[in-house]
C-alpha distance (Angstrom), angle and dihedral (degrees) to the residues before:
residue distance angle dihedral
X1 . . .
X2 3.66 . .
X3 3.95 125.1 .
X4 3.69 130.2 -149.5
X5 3.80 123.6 -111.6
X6 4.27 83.4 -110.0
X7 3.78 96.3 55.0
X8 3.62 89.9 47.9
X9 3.53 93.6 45.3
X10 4.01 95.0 47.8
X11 3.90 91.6 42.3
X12 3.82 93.6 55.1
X13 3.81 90.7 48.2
X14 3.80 89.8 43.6
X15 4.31 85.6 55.4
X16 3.75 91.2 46.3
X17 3.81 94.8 56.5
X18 4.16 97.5 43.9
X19 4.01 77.9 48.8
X20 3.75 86.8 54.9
X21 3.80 106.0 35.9
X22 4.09 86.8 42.6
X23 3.77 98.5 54.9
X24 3.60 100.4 36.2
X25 3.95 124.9 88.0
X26 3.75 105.1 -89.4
X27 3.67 102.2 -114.6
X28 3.72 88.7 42.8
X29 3.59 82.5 60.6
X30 3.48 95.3 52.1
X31 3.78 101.7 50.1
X32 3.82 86.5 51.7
X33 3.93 90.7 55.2
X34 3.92 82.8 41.0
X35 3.69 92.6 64.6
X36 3.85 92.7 38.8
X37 4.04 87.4 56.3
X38 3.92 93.3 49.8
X39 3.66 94.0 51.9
X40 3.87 92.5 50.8
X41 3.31 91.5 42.3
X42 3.64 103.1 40.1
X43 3.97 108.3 28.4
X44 4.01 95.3 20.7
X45 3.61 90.6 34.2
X46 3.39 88.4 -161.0
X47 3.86 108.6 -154.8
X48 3.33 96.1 -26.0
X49 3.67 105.0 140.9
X50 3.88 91.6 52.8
X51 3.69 85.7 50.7
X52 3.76 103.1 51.3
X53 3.96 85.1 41.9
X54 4.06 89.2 48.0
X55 3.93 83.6 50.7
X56 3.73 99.3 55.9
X57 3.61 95.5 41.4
X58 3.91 84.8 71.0
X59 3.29 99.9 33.1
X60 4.31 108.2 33.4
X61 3.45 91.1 172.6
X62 3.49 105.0 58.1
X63 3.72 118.9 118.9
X64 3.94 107.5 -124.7
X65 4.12 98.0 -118.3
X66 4.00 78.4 68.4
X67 3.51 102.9 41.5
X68 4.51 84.2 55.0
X69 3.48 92.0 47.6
X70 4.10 89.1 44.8
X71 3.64 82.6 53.3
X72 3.68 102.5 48.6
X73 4.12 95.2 43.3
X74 4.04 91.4 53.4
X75 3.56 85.1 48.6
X76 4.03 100.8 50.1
X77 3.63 83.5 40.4
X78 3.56 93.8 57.0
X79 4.20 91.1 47.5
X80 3.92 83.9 48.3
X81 3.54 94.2 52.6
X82 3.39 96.3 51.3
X83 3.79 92.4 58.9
X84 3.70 85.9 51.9
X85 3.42 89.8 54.0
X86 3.91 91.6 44.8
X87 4.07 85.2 52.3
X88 3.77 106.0 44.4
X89 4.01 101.7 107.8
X90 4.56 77.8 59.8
X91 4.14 83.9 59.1
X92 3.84 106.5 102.1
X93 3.82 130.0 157.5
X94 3.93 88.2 -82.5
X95 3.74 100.6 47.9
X96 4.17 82.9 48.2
X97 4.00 84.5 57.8
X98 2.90 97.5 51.3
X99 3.38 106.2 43.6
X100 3.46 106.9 23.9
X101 3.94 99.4 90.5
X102 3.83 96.5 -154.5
X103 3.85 107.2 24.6
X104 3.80 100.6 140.4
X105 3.56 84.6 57.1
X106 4.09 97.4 49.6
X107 4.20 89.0 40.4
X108 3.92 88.1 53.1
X109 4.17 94.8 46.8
X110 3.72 83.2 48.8
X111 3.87 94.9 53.9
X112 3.53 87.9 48.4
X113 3.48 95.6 58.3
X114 3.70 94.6 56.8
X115 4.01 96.7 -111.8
X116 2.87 117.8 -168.9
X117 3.60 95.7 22.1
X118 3.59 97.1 70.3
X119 3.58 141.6 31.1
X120 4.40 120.2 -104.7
X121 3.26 152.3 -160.1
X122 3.72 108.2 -128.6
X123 4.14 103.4 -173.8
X124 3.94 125.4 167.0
X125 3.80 149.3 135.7
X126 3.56 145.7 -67.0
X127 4.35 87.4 -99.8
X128 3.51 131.5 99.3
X129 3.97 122.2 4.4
X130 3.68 111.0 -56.8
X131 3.82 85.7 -165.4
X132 4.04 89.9 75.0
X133 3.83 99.7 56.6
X134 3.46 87.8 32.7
X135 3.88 76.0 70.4
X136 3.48 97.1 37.8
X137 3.62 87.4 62.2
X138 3.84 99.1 48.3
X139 4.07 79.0 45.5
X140 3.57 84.1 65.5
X141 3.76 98.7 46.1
X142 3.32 101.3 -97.0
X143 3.78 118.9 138.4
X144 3.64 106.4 -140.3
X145 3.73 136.5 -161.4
X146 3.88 137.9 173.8
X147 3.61 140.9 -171.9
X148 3.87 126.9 -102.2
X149 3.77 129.8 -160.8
X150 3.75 102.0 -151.9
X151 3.91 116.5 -107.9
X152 3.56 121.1 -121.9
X153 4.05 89.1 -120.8
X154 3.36 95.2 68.6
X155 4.33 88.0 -165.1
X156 3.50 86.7 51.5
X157 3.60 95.9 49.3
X158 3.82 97.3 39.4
X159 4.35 78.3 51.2
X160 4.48 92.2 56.7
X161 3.96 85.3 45.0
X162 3.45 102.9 53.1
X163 4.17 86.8 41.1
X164 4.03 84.0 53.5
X165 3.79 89.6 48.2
X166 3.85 99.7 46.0
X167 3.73 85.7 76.0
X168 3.73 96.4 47.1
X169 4.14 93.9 -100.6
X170 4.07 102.6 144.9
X171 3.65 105.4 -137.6
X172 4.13 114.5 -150.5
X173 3.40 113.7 -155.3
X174 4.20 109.8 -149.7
X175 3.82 107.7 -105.2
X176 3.47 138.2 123.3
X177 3.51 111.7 -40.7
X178 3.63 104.5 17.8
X179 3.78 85.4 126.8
X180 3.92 99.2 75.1
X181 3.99 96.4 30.8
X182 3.90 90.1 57.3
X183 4.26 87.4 48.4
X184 3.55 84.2 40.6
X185 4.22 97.0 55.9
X186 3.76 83.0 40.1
X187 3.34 98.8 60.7
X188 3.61 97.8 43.2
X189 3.95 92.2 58.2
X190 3.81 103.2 -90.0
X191 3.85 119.7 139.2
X192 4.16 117.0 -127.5
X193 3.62 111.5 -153.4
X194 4.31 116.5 -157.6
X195 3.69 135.3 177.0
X196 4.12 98.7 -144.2
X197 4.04 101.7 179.4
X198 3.91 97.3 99.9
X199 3.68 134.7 103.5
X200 3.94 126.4 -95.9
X201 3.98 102.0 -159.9
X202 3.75 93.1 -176.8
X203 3.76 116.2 41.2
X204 3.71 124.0 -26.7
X205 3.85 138.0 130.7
X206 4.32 118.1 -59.8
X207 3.87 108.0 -128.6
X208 3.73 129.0 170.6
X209 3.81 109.2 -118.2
X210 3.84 141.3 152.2
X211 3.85 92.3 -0.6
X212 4.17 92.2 -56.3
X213 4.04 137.9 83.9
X214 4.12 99.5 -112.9
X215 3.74 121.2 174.1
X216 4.02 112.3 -138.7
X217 3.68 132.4 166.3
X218 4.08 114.7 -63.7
X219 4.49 90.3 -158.4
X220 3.13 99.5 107.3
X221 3.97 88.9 51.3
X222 4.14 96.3 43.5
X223 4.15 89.5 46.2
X224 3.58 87.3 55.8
X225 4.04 100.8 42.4
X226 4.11 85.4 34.6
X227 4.42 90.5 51.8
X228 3.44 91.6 34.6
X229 4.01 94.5 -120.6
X230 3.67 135.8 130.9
X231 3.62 125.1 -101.2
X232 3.88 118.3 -136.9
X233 3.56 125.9 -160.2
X234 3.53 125.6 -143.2
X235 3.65 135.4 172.3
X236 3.68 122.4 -159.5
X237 4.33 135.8 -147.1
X238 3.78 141.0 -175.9
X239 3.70 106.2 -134.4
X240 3.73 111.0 -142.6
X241 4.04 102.3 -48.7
X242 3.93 112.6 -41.3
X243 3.77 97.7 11.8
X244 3.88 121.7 94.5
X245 3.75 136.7 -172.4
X246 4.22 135.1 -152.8
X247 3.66 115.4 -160.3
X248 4.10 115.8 -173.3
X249 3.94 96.8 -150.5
X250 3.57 92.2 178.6
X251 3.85 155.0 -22.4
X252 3.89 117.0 -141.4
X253 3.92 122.4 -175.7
X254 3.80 124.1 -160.0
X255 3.49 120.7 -75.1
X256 4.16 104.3 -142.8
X257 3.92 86.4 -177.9
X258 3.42 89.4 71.3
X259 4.25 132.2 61.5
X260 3.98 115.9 -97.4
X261 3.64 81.1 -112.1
X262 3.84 96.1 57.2
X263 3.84 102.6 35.5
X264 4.22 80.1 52.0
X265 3.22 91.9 50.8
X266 3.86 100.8 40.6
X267 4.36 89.8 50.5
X268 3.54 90.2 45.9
X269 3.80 92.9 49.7
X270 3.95 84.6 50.1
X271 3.36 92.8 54.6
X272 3.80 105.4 51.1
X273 3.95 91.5 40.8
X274 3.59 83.3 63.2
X275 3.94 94.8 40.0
X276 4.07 79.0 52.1
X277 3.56 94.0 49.2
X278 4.07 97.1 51.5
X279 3.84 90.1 41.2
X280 3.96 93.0 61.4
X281 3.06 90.8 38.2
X282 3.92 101.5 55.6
X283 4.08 101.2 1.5
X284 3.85 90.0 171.2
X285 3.84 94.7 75.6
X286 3.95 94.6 50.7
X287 4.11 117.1 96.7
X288 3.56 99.3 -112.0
X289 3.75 91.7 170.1
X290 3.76 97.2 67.4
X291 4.04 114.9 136.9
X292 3.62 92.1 -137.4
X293 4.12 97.8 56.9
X294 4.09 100.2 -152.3
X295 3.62 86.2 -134.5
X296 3.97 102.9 43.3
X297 3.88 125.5 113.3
């Protein structure tokens, strides 16, 4: 299959920079995506208006000096994320120690939830790098997998796969019969991993969240009522610049007393009050800049 001269283009420059941000030291790395993020977000201004007006629509309150620096943090933290992401096959069981500021405490809430012995649920937000406990997981001996919706540069997204899969992270692309492999993993042991903060426009499950009624996705919920699994709920942070934390919020098994349609709805409803919670409580780590706003029409 043929590519056009702008795929090719963006997936060469999109090999040049994991080159970059993968050989260089890591806080080298991050002052160069520091820079990066204050010219987009200061001389590009890259969405900025929609972001400070996203911002105050949660929190009406908020004087405006906070509501910038908000702004700017989620921003940075998106840039140093990325270079996380770009990074992740370099994250071994030392770089976790190190970096990881409470890892005793994430390696003992795994061993209490019996992984690798069983299969899980792994469901979060749009904060933090997802990449790191992905590898806490696997550093547990969990095999984990996650679900891809194919880019439009093919290159580029044939380039995040095979990044995903040089640590051993199956990658699922979403095509017919996705369904029973995902029960299938599950019930053999293996750990899913899902970001659930985004907006379901047709359809979906109701939940209270941030102040509004938003519908979002209810799959992580129905693969863990469906494989008979628990969920857990975890919420993610960057820690100043190179430091990261892992908080378990909760674990949640399926409630067979209730109706597929009420135990979905009562996990899911769990999870965002908690996604809620952490969000209030530290708004600067949440992805305010995501194209489909959680709590747009």
């Amino acid at each position: 299959m043929g590519h056009s001269i702008k795929h090719r283009i963006e997936y060469i420059l999109a090999c040049f920079w994991v080159w970059v941000f993968r050989v260089l030291p890591y806080r080298v790395a991050l002052s160069i995506g520091w820079a990066a993020a204050w010219l987009g977000h200061y001389v590009v201004r890259y969405r900025k208006a929609m972001v400070y007006a996203r911002i105050r629509e949660v929190f009406p309150d908020m004087s405006a000096d906070r509501v910038r620096w908000i702004a700017w943090l989620s921003w940075r933290n998106l840039v140093f994320n990325l270079i996380d992401t770009m990074r992740v096959s370099k994250m071994d069981k030392a770089w976790l120690q190190r970096h990881v500021v409470n890892v005793a405490e994430v390696e003992d809430a795994f061993t209490a939830l019996g992984i690798p012995a069983q299969g899980i649920v792994a469901v979060s937000m749009h904060m933090g790098c997802a990449e790191i406990a992905a590898r806490m997981l696997q550093k547990a001996g969990a095999d984990v997998f996650v679900i891809f919706k194919t880019q439009k540069n093919l290159l580029v997204d044939r380039k995040l796969n095979a990044m995903r899969g040089a640590t051993g992270i199956a990658c699922l692309p979403v095509t017919d019969g996705l369904y029973r492999q995902i029960l299938k993993r599950l019930r053999n042991g293996e750990t899913l991993a899902m970001l659930a903060d985004l907006r379901v426009d047709d359809g979906g499950i109701a939940v209270d969240f941030l102040g509004h009624r938003v519908h979002v996705g209810g799959g992580a919920a129905l693969f863990a009522r469906r494989a008979g699994v628990p969920l857990m709920c975890a919420v993610f942070s960057r820690v100043g610049w190179c430091q990261h934390r892992i908080e378990v919020r909760f674990t949640v098994h399926p409630d067979e007393r209730l109706s597929v349609e009420e135990d979905v709805h009562r996990i899911m409803q769990l999870a965002f009050s908690a996604f809620d919670e952490t969000i209030r409580a530290r708004p600067e780590q949440w992805f305010w800049y995501n194209k489909k706003w959680i709590l747009g029409d």
